[in-house]
C-alpha positions in Angstrom: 0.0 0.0 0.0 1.4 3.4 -1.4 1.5 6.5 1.0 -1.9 7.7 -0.3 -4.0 5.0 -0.3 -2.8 4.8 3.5 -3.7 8.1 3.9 -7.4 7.5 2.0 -8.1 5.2 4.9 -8.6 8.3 7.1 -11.4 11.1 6.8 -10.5 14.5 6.2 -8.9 16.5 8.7 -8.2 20.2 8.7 -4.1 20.2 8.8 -4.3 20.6 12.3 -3.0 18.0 14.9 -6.0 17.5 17.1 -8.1 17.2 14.1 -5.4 14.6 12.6 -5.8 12.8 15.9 -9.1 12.7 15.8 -9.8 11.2 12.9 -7.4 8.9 13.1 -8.8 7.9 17.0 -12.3 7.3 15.5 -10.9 4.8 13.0 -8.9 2.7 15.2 -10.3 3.2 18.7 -8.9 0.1 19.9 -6.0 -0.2 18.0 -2.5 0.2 19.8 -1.1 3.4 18.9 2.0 3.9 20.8 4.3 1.1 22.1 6.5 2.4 25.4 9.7 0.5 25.9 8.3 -2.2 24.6 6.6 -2.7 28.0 3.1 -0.7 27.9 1.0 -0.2 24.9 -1.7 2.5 24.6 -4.6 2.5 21.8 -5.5 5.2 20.5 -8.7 6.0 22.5 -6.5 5.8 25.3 -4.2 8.2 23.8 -6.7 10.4 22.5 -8.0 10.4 26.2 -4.7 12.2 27.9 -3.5 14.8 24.8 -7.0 15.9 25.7 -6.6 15.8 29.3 -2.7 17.7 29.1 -4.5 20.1 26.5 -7.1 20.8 29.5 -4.5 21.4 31.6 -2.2 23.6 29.5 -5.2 25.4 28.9 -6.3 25.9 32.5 -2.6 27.3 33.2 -3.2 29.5 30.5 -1.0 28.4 28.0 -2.1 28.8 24.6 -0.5 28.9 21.1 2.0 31.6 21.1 2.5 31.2 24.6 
């Protein structure tokens, strides 16, 4: 499978990262998305779940882009 048909897999998202995340969370909830010391996996809904918690965070410390 070429680069684009990979990338065809996946809906749209608006060149952003949390909208690249998203989509890509949607279509592979379950699947593992990041592999740490080859010890503990995380899927991607579980990944999905803390960017949104540090983004929470950052933002309740008022950090923002350009911050």
């Amino acid at each position: 499978m070429n680069s684009l048909e990979v990338l065809n897999l996946y809906s749209p998202h608006q060149e952003t990262l949390s909208s690249l995340l998203e989509s890509r969370t949607q279509k592979n909830l379950d699947k593992e998305c990041l592999l740490f010391e080859n010890k503990r996996s995380y899927s991607w809904k579980e990944f999905h779940s803390w960017v949104c918690g540090l983004s929470h965070f950052l933002s309740s410390k008022k950090i923002q882009k350009g911050t």
